[in-house]
MARVEX-736250 format. One record per residue (C-alpha): x, y, z; residue in one letter. Coordinates in steps of 0.001 Angstrom, whole numbers, plus 500000, padded with zeros to 6 digits. Layout:
# residues N
XYZA ...
//
This chain:
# residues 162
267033086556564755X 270690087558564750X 273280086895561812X 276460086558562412X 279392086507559606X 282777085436560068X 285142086247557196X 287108083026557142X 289426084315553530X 290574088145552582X 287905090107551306X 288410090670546829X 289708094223545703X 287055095805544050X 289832095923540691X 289837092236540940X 286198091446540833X 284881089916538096X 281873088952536339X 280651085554538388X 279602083315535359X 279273079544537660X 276719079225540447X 278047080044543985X 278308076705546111X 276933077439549103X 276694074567551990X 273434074621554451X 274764072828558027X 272374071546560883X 272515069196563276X 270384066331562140X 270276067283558304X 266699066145558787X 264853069679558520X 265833072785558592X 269193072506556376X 267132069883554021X 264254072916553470X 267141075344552723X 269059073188549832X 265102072823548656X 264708076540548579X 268405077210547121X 267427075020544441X 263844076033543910X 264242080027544198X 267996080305542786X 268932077702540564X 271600078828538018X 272791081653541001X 273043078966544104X 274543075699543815X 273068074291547246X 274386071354549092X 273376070504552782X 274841068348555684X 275109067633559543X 276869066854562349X 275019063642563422X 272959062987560329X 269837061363560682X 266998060848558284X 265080063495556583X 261685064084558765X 258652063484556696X 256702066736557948X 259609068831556104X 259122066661553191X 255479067309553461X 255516071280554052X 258061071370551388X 255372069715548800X 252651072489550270X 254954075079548994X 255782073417545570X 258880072333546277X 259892068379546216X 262423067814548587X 261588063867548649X 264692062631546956X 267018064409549007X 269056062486551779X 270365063457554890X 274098063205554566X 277274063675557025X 279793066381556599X 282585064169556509X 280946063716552999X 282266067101551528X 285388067328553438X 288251068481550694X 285545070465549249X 285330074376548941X 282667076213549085X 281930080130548974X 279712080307552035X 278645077871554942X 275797078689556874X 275207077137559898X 271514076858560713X 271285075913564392X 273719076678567545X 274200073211567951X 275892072873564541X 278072075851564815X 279243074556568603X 279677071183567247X 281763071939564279X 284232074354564799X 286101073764561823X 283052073701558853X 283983072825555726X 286534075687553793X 284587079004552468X 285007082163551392X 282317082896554199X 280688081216557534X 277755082813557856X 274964081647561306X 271517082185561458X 269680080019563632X 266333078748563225X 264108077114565529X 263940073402565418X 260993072306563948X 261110068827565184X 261646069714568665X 257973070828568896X 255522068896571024X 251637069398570506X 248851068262568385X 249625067193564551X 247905070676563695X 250418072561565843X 254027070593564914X 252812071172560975X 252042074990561851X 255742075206563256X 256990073382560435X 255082075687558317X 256593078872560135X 260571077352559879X 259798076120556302X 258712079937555723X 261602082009557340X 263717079903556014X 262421080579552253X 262623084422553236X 266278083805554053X 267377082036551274X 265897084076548576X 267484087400549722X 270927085000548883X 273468085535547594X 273376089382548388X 273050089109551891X 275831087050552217X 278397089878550431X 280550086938549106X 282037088062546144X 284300086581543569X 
//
């Protein structure tokens, strides 16, 4: 996988660095907001509460697939009261990084909501798999589980600082 990271504002002086006492707000964007960017606001909020404050979104928002719900629960982690929402939701809103979890997102949004960073990483789309039940829950599975990997080396490997 390749990661890609676009400062979008100047870079802090180390002299004006200072100790980061509120979460960072960091926005998960997907196509769909049905998978992928769902299980990453589930992981942001499961592995770093209190250092992430995770919010999620899409382009063309539809609802959240019940095989990420259900992979989710496998893990431990309830995603099943989160809703898929639009970006146009948090327009006006700042955040410190936007990652942008799928090509399609990051083609069809060249202007992502403001942030310190925009940061890509594109997973595979879950939901896109054809097969037997067995095999669309393994990929689910596998995308559920890089995506965990990913989000708990945040914040550090996004080097957004304050």
């Amino acid at each position: 996988m390749v990661l890609i990271v676009r400062d979008v504002a100047d870079r802090l002086k180390p002299e004006e660095a200072r100790i980061v006492t509120e979460p960072l707000k960091v926005f998960f964007l997907c196509t769909q907001n049905s998978c992928r960017s769902q299980m990453a606001e589930g992981w942001a909020r499961h592995l770093k509460k209190g250092v992430i404050e995770a919010f999620s979104a899409g382009t063309a928002p539809a609802a959240v697939h019940p095989l990420a719900v259900r992979v989710m629960a496998e893990a431990g982690v309830d995603i099943s009261g989160q809703r898929s929402k639009s970006i146009e939701e948090f327009r006006g809103q700042d955040f410190d990084a936007v990652i942008t979890l799928c090509d399609e997102a990051r083609e069809s949004c060249p202007v992502p909501p403001p942030a310190r960073k925009v940061v890509h990483h594109s997973f595979p789309d879950p939901a896109k798999n054809e097969g037997s039940e067995e095999e669309v829950l393994a990929t689910f599975r596998r995308v559920r589980d890089l995506l965990r990997d990913f989000v708990a080396g945040l914040p550090e490997n996004l080097d957004v600082g304050r």
